[in-house]
C-alpha positions in Angstrom: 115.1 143.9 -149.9 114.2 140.5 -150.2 115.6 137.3 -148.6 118.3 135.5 -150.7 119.5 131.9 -149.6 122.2 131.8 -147.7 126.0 130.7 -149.2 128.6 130.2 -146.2 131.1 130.8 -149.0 133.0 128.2 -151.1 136.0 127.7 -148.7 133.2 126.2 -146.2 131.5 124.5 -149.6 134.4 123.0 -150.0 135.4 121.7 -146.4 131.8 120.6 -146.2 132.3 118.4 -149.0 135.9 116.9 -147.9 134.3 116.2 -144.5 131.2 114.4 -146.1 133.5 112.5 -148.6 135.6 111.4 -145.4 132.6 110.1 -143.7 131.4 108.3 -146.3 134.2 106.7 -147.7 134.1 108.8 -151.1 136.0 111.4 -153.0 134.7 114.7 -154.0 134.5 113.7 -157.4 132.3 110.6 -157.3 130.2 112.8 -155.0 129.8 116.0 -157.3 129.4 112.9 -160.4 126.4 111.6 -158.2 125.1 114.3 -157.0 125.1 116.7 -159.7 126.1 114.7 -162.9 129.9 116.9 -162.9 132.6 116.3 -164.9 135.8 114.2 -163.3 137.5 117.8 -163.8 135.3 120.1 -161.9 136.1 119.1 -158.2 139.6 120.2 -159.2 138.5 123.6 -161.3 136.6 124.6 -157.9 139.8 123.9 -155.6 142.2 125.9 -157.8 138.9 128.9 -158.1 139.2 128.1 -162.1 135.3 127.9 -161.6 132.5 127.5 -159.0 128.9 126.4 -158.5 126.1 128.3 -159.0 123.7 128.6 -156.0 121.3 125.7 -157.6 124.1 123.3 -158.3 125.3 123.7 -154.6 122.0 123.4 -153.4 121.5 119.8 -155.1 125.2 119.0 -153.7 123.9 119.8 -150.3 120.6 118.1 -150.5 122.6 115.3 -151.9 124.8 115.0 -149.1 121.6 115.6 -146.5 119.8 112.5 -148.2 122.7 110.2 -148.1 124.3 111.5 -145.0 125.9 108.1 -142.5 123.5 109.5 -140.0 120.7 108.0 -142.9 122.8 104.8 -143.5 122.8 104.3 -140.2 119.1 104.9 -139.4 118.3 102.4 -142.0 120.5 99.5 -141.1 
């Protein structure tokens, strides 16, 4: 079998992305707006599990959050 990426699951996705949004003085949905051009609604649809993000959308969400991380802001100040 070949090697598939590796998803932690969406309850970490998710507390990932609250402790990221805490750090940085943001809310989920400016972050998942930035980072992935979502709706207002879809932060909420993926906390009730109405929906949730492919492997490529959580991908960019991650790679977002690595590029803008405080560790960066702070590296470049």
């Amino acid at each position: 079998m070949g090697m598939l990426p590796h998803f932690r699951g969406m309850e970490q996705f998710l507390a990932d992305i609250e402790e990221y949004c805490t750090a940085t003085a943001t809310t989920p949905q400016r972050l998942l707006r930035a980072s992935i051009g979502a709706g207002w609604g879809q932060w909420q649809k993926w906390k009730d599990g109405d929906s949730s993000p492919t492997m490529i959308v959580a991908d960019r969400v991650r790679a977002y959050m690595a590029k803008h991380s405080p560790a960066n802001a702070e590296g470049a100040a």
